[in-house]
N, C-alpha and C positions, 0 to 999 in steps of 0.2 A: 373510940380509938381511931386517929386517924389513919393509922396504916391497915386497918381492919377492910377486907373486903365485902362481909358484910354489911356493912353499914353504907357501903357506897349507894348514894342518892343519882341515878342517870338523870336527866335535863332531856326531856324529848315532849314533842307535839304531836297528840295523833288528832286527826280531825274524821270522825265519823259521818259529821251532818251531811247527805249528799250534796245544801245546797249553800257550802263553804263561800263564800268571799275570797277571789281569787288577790284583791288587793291592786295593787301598781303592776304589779306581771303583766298581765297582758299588753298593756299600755305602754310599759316601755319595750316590751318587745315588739310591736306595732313601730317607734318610734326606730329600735334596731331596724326593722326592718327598711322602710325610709332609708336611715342613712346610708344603708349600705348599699340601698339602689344609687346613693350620689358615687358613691365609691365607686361602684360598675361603672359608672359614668366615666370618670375621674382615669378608670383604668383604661379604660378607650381612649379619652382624649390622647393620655402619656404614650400610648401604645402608636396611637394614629403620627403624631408630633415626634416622636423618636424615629420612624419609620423616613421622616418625611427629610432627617438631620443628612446634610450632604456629609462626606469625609470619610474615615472608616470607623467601624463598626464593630463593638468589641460583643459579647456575648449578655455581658451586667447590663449593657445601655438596651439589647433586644429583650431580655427577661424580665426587668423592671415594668412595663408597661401588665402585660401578664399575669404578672404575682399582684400589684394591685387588682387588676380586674377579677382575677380567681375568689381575694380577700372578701373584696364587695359582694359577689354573688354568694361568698360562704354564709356571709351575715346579714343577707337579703332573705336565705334559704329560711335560716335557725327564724329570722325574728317575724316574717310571717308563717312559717312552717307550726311554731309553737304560738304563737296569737292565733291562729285558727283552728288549733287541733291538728293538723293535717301528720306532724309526727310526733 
C-alpha cells in the first residue's frame, strides 16, 4: 500500500569501513579553497582602487571592497579548513 507507513523504504548510506574513499571532497575543496584566496585578493585590490576614487563617497562604494574580501577569506577558511581536517 502506498500510503502505508510501514512499508516505507528510507534511502540512506552508512559507511562503516574506517578506511572509506573520501572521493572528489577533498579536491575540490582544496580547489575552494585557492579560489577564494583570489577573491581575498580581488577584495583588496576593489578595496585599495575605491579608496583611491577622488569625489564623494557614498557608503555602498566603502563596503563593497570589504564584503568581497570578508567572502574570499570565508571560502578560503571552509575549503582548506575541511581539506585538512583542521574543522
Amino acid at each position: 500500500m502506498p500510503g502505508e507507513v510501514g512499508g516505507l523504504i528510507l534511502a540512506g548510506v552508512a559507511h562503516v569501513k574506517p578506511n572509506y574513499d573520501a572521493g572528489w571532497g577533498p579536491g575540490l575543496l582544496l580547489i575552494l579553497g585557492v579560489f577564494g584566496g583570489l577573491v581575498v585578493c580581488a577584495g583588496v585590490a576593489v578595496t585599495r582602487a575605491l579608496l583611491r576614487v577622488e569625489g564623494e563617497k557614498n557608503w555602498v562604494g566603502c563596503a563593497v571592497g570589504p564584503v568581497i574580501f570578508v567572502m574570499g577569506l570565508a571560502m578560503t577558511v571552509v575549503g582548506f579548513g575541511f581539506s585538512f581536517g583542521l574543522l
